[in-house]
N, C-alpha and C positions, 0 to 999 in steps of 0.2 A: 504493500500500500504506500502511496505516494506520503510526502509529509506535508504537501498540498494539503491535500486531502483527511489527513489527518486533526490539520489545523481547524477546519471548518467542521466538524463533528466535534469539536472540543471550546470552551470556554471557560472562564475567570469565574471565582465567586468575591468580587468586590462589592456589586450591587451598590454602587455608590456611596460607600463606607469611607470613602478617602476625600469626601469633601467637607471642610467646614461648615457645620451646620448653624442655624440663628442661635438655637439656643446654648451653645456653647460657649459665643461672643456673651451673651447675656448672662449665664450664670457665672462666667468671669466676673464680668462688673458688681454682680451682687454680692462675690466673695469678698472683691476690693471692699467696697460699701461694708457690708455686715463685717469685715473685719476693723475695720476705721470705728463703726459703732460701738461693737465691744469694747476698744481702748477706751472709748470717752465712757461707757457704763459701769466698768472696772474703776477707772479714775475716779468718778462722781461717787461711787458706794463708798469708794476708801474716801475721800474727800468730805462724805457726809453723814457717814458713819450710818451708811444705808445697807441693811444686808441684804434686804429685796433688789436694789439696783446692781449690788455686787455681785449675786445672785443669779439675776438674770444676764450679767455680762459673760461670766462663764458656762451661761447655758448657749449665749451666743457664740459663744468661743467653741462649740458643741459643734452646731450648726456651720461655723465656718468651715470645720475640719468637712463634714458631709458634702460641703458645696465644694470643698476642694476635691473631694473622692469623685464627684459628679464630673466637674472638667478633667480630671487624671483620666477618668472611663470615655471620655471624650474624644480625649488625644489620642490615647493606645490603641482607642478601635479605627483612629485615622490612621496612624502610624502602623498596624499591622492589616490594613486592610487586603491587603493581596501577599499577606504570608502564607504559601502553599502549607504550611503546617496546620493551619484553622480551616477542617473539612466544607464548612459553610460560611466561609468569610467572618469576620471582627464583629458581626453584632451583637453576639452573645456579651461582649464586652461590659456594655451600658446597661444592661439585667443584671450582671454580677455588679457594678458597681451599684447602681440601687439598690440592690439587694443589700450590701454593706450601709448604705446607708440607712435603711430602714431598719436593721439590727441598733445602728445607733439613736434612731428615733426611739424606739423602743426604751435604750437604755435610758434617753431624756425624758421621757413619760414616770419612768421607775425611779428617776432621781427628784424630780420635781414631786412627784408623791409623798415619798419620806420625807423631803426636805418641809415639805406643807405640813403632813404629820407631826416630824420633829418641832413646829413654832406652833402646834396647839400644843402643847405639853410646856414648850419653853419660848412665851410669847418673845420677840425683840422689839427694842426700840426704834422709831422710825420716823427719820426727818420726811415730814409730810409732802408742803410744797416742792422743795427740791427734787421729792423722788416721783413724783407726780409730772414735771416738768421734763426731766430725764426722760422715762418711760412715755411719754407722748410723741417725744420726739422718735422713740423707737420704735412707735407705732405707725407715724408718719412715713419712716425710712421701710420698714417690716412690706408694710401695705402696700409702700410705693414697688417693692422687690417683687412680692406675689402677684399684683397684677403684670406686672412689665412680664415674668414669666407664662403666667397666665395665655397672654397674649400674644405669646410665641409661635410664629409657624414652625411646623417639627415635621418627621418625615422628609422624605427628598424628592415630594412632586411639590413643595413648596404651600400645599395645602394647609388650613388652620383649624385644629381641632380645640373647643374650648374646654376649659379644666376645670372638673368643678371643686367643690371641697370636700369632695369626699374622694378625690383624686381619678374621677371618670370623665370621659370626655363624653363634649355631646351627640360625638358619633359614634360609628361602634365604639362598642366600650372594649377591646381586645387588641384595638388601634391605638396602643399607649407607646410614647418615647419615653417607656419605667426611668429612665436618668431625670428625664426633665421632672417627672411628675415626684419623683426622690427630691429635687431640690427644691420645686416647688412646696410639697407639703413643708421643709423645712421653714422657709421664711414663712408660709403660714403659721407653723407652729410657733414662730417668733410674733409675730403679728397679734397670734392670741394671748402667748403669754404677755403684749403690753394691754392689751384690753383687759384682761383680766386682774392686771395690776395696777388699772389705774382704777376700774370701777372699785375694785377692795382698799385700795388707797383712800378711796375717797366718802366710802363707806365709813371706814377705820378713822376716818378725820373727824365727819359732822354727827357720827351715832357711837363711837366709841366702843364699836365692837369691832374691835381687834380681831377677833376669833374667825370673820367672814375673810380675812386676809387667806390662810391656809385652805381654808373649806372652799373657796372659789378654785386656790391651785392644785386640790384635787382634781375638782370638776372638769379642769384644763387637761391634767394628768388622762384621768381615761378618756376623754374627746384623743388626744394626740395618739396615746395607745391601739385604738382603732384604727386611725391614719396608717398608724406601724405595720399594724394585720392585715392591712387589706394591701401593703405595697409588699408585705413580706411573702403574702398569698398570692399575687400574680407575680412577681419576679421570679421564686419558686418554680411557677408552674413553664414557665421560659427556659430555667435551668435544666428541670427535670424531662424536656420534651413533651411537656404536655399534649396533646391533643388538642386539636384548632376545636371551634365552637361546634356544636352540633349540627346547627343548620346551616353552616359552612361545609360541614363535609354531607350535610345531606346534598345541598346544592350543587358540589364536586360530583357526587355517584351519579345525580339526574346528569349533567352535561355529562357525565362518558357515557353513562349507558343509552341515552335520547329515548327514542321509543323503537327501539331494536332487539333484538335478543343479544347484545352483548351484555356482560354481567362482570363487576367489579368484584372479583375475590377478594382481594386483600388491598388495603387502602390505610395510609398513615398520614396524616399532616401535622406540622409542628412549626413553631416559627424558631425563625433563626435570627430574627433581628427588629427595629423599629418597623413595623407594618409591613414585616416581610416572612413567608413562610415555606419552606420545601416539601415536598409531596414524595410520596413512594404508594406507585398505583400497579398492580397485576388486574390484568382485563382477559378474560375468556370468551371466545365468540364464536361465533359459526364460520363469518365470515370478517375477521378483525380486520383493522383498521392496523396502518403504522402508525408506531409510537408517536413520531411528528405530527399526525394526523389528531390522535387522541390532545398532544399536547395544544394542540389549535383550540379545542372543545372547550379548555376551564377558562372559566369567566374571569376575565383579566383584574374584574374585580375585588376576586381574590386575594391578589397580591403572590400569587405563588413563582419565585422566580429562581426557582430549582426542581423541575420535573424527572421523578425517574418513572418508567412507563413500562413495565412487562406484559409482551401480549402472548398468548395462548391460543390454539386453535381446539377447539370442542374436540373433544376425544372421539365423538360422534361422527364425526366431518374429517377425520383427519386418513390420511392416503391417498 
């Protein structure tokens, strides 16, 4: 066989992994941002003898590290995007790096718990205005962060999917860029911890219940905890090869089988990257189709942009 020829039956698994994507420029700038934030929340606590402010700097010092794991997962899946070593191209990359990141959401949920816990037992003191004035601004910066990602176009047709807060988008919901929506919840998570530190701040000020300061950053704690679950439950399921949705692969079987007597034996899809997914199809017929042929069939709206296609001739028909 020619090496012509060879070449033309053979192709890359890059799938446009090696381009800069928007949300990677953007969760840049919000590392910048949320790291700057923290210096002055650290500052202001130790300067005002705030442990809420000190508090919440080191939980953004949390969050920095996640938003740094989200761009590292960014780069690497750029930089190995056509390493013949990674069977289906670099995108697995960005689902392990959320995935990392949502471990540490997790771990922020469980520190801000006990830490709520530990100040109903051993109330502290608490420079009011100051730490009120602090935490708005970090609510200003927080909010400014989550929508700008929010509003990110993701994927590489340039398309915009929006994010809601429970980390689903308004389209399919299986059509997730897990990095982005990792960093996203992040500064979410910041966002609410200033909300919820300024309402109990202010609580704490004119009613002199103290006690609503911890009991709100419970309430924060499991809101975030959930965030954690549901990014640790689809990145997982990325990891592990999960199986594509159901009436995706019901939708797969109709386009190869049409209304014909061929019939899909065995059929796997899984995705391998940001709204991208590879198939492994064996088809049985009377009178099959080539593989090329069957690959024409799936709905391009799938997203399947690694076909393997085994055909079989009816055992019936065969001679």
């Amino acid at each position: 066989m020619h090496t012509k020829t060879l070449k033309e039956f053979s192709h890359d698994h890059v799938f446009g992994q090696d381009k800069v994507r928007p949300a990677e420029r953007r969760t840049l700038a919000i590392v910048i941002v949320t790291a700057t934030m923290m210096v002055v929340e650290i500052a202001a606590g130790i300067a005002y003898g705030s442990m809420a402010l000190l508090a919440d700097g080191l939980h953004m010092a949390s969050h920095a590290t996640a938003l740094l794991i989200s761009v590292f997962a960014y780069t690497l899946a750029r930089k190995l995007a056509d390493d013949t070593r990674l069977s289906f191209g670099a995108g697995k990359i960005t689902s392990l790096g959320a995935f990392a990141s949502a471990v540490l959401l997790a771990g922020f949920a469980f520190a801000m718990a006990m830490e709520s816990a530990l100040r109903l037992v051993e109330p502290v003191e608490i420079s009011f205005d100051q730490a009120i004035f602090v935490a708005v601004i970090g609510l200003i910066v927080n909010g400014g962060s989550a929508w700008l990602l929010a509003s990110t176009p993701h994927g590489h047709d340039g398309h915009h999917h929006h994010v809601d807060s429970h980390g689903s988008h308004g389209s399919s919901a299986h059509h997730h860029d897990h990095n982005l929506r990792a960093a996203y919840l992040h500064v979410l998570a910041d966002a609410l911890t200033s909300v919820l530190a300024i309402v109990a701040l202010l609580l704490a000020k004119y009613t002199d219940a103290a006690w609503l300061d911890p009991v709100i950053g419970i309430v924060g704690a499991v809101l975030v905890a959930r965030w954690s679950y549901g990014l640790l439950k689809s990145t997982g399921k990325v990891l592990i090869d999960w199986q594509a949705e159901q009436d995706d692969m019901d939708r797969l079987r109709t386009s190869i089988e049409r209304d014909t007597d061929d019939r899909v034996s065995d059929m796997h899809t899984w995705r391998i990257g940001d709204n991208m997914y590879a198939a492994a199809i064996a088809v049985v017929g009377d009178q099959p189709l080539t593989p090329d042929e069957y690959r024409a069939l799936i709905p391009k709206e799938l997203n399947i942009v690694h076909a393997t296609i085994e055909v079989h001739l009816c055992p019936d028909h065969e001679g």
